[in-house]
Backbone as JSON, one array per atom type, in Angstrom:
{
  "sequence": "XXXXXXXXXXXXXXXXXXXXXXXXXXXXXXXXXXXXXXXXXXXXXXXXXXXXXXXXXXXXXXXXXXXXXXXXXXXXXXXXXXXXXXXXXXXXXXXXXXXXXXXXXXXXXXXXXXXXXXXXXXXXXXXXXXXXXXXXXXXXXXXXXXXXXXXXXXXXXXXXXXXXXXXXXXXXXXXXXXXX",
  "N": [[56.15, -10.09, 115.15], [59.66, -9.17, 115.29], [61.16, -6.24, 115.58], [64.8, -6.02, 114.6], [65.61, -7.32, 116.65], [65.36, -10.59, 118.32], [64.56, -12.14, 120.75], [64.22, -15.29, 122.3], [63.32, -17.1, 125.43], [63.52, -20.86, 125.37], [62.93, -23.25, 127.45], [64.68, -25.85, 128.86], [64.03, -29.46, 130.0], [65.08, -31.83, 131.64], [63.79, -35.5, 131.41], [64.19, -37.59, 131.35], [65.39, -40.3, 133.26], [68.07, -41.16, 132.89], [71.39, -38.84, 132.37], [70.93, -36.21, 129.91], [72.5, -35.04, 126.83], [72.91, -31.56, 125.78], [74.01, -30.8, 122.56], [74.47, -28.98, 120.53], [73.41, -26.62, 118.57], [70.96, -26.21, 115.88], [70.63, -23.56, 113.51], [67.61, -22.75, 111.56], [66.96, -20.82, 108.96], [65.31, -18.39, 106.52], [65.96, -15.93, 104.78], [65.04, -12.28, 103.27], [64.87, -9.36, 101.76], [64.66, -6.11, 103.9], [61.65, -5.96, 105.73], [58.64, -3.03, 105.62], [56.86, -0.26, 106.66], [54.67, 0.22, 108.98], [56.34, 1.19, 112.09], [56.81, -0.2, 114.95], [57.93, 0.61, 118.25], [59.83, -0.12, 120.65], [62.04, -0.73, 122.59], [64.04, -3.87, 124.56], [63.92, -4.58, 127.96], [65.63, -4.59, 131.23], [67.38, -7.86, 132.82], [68.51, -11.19, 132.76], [69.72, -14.17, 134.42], [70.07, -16.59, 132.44], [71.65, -19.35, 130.43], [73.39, -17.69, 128.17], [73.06, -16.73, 124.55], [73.73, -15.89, 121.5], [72.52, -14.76, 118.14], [73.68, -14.42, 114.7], [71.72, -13.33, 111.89], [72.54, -12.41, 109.44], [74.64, -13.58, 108.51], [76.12, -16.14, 106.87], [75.78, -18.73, 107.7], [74.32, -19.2, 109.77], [75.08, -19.44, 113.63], [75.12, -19.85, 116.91], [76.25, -18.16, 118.94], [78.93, -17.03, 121.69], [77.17, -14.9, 124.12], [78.51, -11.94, 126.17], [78.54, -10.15, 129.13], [76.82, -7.97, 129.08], [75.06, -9.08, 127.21], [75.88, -8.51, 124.85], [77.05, -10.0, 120.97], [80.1, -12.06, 121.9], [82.8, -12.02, 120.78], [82.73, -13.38, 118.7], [83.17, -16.28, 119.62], [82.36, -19.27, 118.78], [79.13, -21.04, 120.56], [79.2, -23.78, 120.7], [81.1, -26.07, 119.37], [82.35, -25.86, 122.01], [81.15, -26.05, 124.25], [78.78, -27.97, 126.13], [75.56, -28.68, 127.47], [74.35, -30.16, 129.86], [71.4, -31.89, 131.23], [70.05, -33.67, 133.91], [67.59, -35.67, 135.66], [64.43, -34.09, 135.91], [65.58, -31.16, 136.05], [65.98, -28.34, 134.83], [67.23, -25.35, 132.55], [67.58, -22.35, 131.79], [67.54, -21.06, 127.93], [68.71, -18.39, 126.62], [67.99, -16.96, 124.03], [69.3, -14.78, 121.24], [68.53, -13.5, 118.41], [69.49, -11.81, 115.79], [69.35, -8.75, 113.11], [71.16, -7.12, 110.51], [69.78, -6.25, 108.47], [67.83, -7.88, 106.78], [64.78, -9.83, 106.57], [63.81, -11.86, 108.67], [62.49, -15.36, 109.13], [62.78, -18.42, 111.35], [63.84, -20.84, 112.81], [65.03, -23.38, 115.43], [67.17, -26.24, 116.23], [68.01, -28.28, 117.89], [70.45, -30.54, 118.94], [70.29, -33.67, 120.79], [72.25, -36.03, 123.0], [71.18, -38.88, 124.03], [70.53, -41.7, 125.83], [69.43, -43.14, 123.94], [70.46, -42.31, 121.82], [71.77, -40.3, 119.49], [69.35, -37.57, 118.94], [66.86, -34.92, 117.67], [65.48, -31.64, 118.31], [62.96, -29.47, 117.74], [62.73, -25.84, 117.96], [60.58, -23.7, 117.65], [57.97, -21.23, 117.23], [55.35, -21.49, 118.61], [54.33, -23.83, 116.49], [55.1, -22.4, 114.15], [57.42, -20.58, 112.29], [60.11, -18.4, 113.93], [59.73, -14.83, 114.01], [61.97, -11.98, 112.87], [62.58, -8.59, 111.79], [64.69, -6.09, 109.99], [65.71, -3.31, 110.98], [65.86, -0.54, 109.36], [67.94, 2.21, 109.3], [68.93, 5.56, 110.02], [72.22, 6.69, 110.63], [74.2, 7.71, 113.33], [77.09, 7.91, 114.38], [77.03, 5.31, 114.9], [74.74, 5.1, 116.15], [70.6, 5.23, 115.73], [69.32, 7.6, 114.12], [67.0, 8.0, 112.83], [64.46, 6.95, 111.03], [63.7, 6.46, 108.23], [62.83, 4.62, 106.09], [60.21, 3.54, 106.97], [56.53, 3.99, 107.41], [54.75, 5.15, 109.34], [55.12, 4.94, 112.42], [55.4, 4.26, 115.97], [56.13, 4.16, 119.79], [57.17, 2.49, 122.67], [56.93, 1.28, 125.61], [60.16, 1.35, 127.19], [60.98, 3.08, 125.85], [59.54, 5.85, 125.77], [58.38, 7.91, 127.39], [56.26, 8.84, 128.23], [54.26, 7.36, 129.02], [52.54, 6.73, 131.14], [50.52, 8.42, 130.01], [50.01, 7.98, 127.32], [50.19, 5.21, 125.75], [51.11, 3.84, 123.38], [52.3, 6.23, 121.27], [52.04, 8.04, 118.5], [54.75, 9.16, 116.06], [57.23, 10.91, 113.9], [58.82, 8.78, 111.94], [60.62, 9.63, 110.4], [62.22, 11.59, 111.93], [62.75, 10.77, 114.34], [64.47, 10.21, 117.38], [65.7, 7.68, 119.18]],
  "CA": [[57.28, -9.63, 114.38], [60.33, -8.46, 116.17], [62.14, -5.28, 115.05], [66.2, -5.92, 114.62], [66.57, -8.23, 117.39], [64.28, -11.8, 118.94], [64.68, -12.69, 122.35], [63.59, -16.11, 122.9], [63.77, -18.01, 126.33], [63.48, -21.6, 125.94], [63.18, -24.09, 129.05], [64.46, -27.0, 128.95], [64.26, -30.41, 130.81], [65.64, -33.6, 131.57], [62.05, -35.42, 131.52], [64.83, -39.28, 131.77], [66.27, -40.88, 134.68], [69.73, -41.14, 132.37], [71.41, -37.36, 132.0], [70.82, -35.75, 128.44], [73.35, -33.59, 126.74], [72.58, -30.89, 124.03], [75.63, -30.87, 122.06], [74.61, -28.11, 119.32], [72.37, -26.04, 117.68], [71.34, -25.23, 114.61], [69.61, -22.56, 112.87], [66.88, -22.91, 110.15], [66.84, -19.49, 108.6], [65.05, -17.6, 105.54], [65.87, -14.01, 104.71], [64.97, -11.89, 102.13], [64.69, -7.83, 102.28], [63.48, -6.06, 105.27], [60.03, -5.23, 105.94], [58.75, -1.57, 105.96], [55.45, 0.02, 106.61], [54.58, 0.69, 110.33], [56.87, -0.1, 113.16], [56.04, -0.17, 116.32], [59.51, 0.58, 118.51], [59.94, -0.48, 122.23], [63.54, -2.02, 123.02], [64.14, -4.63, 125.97], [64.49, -3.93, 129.26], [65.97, -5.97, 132.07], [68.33, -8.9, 132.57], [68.62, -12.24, 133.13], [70.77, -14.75, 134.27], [70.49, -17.63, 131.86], [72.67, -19.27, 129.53], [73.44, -16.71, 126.89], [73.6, -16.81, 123.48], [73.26, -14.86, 119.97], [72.95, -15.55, 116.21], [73.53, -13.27, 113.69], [70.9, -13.91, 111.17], [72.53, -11.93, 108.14], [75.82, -14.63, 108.3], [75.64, -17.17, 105.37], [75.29, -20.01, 108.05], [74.41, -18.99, 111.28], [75.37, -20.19, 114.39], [74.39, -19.3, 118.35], [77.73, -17.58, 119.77], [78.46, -16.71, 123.69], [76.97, -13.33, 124.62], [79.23, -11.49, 127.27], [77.7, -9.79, 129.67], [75.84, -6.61, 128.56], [74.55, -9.19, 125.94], [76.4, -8.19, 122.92], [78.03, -11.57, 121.09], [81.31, -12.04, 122.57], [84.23, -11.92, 119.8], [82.52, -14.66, 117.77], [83.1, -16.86, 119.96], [80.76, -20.63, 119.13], [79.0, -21.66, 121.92], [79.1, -25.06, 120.61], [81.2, -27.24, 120.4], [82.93, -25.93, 122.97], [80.46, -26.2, 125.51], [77.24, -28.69, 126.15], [74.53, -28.22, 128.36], [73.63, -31.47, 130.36], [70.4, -31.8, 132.14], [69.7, -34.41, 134.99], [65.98, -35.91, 135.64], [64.37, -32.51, 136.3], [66.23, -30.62, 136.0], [65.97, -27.48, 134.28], [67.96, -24.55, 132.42], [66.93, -21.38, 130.58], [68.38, -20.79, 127.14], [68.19, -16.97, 126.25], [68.84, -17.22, 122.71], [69.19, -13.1, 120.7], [68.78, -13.52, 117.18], [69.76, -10.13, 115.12], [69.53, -9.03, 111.73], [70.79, -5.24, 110.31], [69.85, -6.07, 106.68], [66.83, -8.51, 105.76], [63.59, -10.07, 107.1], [63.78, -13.4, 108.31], [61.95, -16.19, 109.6], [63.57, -19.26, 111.61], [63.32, -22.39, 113.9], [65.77, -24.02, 115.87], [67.0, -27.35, 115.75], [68.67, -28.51, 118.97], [70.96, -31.83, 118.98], [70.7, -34.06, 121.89], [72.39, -36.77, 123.12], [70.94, -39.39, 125.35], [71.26, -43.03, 125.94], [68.82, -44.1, 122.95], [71.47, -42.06, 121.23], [71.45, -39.12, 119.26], [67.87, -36.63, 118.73], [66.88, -33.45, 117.87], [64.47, -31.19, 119.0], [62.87, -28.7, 116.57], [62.01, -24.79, 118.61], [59.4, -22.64, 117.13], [57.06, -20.34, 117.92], [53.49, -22.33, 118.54], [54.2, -24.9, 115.15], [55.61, -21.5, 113.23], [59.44, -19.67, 112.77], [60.08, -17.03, 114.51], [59.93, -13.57, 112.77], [62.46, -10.85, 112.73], [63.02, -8.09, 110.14], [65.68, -5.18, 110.1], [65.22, -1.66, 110.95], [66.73, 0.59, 108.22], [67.66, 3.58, 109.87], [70.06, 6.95, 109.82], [72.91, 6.63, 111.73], [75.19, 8.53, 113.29], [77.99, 6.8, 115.24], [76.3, 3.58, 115.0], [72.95, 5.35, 116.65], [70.02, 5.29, 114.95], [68.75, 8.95, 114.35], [65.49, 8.39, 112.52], [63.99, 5.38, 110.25], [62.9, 6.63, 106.88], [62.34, 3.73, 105.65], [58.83, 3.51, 107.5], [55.74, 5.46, 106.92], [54.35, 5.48, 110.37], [55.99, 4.73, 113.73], [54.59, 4.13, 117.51], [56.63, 3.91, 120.39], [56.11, 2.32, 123.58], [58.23, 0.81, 126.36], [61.33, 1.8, 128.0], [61.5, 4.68, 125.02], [58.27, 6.19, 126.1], [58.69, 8.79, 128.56], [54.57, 9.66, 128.68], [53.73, 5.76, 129.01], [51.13, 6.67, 131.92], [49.08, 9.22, 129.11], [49.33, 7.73, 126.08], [51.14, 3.83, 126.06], [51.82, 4.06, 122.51], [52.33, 7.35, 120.92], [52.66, 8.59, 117.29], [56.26, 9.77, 115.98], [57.76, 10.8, 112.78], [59.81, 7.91, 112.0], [61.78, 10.3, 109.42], [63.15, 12.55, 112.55], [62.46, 10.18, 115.48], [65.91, 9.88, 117.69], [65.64, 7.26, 120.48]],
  "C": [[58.15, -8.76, 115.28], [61.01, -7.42, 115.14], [63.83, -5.67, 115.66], [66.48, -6.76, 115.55], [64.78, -9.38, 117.55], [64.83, -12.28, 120.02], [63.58, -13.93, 122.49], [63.94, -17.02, 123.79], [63.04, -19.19, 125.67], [63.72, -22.31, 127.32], [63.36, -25.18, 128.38], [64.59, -27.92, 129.75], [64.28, -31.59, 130.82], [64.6, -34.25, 131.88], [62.85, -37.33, 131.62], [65.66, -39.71, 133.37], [68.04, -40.54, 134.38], [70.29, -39.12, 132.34], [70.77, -37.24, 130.54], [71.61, -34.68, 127.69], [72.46, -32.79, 125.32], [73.95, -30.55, 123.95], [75.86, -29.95, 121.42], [73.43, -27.75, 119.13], [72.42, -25.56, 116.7], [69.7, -24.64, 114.11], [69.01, -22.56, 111.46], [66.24, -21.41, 109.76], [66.65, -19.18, 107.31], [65.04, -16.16, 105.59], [65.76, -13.8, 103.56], [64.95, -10.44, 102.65], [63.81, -7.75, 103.41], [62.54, -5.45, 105.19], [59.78, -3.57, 106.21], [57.28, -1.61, 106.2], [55.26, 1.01, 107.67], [55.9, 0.14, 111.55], [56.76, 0.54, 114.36], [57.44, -0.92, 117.53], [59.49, 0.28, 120.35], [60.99, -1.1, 122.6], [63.19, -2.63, 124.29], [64.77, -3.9, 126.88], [64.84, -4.87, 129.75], [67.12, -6.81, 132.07], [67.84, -9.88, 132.75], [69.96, -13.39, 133.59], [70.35, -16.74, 133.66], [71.55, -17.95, 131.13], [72.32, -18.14, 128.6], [73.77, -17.06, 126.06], [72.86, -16.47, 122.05], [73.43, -15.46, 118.6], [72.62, -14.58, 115.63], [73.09, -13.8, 112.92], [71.5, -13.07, 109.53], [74.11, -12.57, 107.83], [75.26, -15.81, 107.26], [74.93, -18.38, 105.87], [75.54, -19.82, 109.58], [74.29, -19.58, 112.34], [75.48, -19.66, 116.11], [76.34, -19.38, 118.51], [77.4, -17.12, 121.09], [77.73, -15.26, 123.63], [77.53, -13.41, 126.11], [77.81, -10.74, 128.4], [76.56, -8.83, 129.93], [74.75, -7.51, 127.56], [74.57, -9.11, 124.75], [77.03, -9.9, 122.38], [79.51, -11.13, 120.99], [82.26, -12.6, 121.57], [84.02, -13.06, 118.9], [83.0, -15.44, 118.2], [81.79, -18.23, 119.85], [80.41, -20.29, 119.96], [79.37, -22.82, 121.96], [80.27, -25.03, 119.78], [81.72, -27.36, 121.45], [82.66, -26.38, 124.33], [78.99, -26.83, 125.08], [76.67, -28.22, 127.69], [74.09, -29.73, 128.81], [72.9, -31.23, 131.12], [70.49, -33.46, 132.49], [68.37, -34.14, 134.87], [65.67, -34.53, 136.52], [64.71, -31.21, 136.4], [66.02, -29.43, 134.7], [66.77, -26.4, 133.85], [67.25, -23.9, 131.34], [68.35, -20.96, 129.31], [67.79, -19.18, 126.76], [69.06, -16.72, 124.89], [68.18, -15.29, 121.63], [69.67, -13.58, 119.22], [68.53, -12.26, 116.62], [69.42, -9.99, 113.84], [69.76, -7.63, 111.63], [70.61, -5.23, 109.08], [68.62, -6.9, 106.3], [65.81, -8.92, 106.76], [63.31, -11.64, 107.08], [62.7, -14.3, 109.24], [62.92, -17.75, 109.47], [63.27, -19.78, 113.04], [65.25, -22.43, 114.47], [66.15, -25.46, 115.71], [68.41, -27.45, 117.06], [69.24, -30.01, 119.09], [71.19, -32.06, 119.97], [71.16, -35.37, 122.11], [71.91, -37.67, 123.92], [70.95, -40.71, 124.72], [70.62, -43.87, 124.95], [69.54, -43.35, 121.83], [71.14, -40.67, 120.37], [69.62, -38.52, 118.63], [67.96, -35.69, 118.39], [65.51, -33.09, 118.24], [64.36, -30.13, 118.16], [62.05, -27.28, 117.4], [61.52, -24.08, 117.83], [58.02, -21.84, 117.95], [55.61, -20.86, 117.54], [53.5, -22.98, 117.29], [54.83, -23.6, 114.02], [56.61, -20.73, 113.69], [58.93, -18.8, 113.6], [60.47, -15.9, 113.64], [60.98, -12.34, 113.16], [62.84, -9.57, 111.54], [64.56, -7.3, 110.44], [65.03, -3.7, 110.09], [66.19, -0.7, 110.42], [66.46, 1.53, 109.09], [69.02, 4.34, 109.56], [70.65, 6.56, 110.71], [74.29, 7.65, 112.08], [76.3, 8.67, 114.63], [77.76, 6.05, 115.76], [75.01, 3.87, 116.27], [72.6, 5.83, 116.22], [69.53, 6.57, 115.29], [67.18, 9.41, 113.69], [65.45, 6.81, 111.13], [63.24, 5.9, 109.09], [62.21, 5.86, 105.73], [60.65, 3.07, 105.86], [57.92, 4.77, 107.32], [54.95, 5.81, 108.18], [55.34, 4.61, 111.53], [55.09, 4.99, 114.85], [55.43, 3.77, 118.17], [56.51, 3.83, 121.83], [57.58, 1.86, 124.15], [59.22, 1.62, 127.17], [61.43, 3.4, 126.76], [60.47, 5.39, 125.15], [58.28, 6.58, 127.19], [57.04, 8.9, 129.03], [53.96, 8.39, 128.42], [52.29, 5.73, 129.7], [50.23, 7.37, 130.65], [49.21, 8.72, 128.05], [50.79, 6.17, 125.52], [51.55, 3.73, 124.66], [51.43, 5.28, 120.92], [53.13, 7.13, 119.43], [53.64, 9.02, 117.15], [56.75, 9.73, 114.8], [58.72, 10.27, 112.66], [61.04, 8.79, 110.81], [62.78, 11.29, 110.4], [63.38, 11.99, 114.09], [64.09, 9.69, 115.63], [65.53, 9.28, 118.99], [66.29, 7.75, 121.53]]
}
């Protein structure tokens, strides 16, 4: 279960002699309220340079947009149809796909349209035969940063927000006063 955001690389590859385009994607998404209880807080670190691209999961009918370069999505900009992705035999490319949510608790697949010379396919991404999970992290804010999560009854934080990582990798924290 991811808190507020899902970072998932796919790989994919041209496994035909002919090219193969992906033309589109689409998103198979259930939300309902977001989850509370424990959460267990660690944001991403790092970069990458793959394709980029985001889906806001609390849109009626969501749809993978560019992410610029920090990673935020870039002015609602599609990705698709503007742009396809063709792979050649072997050929490989990473998709770094950031699905969000600041309001409900969802679970969701992919569904990738490809073209190739036995004509159109899709391709269905999930996590090991099951969606992928994200919820929303209700929190206080105070100029769009979060100042504490009351909505939770315990909290642990680990990662890049975890200053005392060597003594204790994930440490207790009152999620009612906790300010990343």
């Amino acid at each position: 279960m991811d808190p507020h955001e899902s970072n998932v690389q796919v790989v994919v590859q041209g496994l035909r002699p002919e090219p193969v385009r992906i033309t589109d994607m689409e998103v198979d998404a259930h939300c309902t309220d977001p989850l509370t209880g424990t959460l267990m807080y660690s944001p991403p670190a790092g970069n990458d340079t793959s394709l980029r691209m985001g889906v806001d999961l609390d849109e009626a009918r969501p749809v993978p947009y560019v992410r610029d370069g920090r990673g935020d999505i870039d002015e609602r900009k599609p990705y698709f149809p503007g742009r396809t992705i063709s792979l050649a035999e072997k050929e490989q490319v990473v998709l770094d796909i950031l699905a969000t949510t600041d309001r409900h608790y969802c679970t969701y697949t992919y569904r990738l349209k490809l073209i190739t010379q036995d004509g159109e396919q899709q391709l269905v991404v999930d996590d090991h035969g099951k969606p992928f999970k994200v919820t929303a992290v209700p929190a206080e804010r105070i100029d769009d940063v979060a100042t504490a999560y009351p909505a939770f009854r315990r909290m642990y934080i680990g990662g890049v927000a975890n200053s005392d990582g060597d003594v204790n990798p994930w440490p207790a924290k009152n999620p009612a006063t906790f300010t990343p």
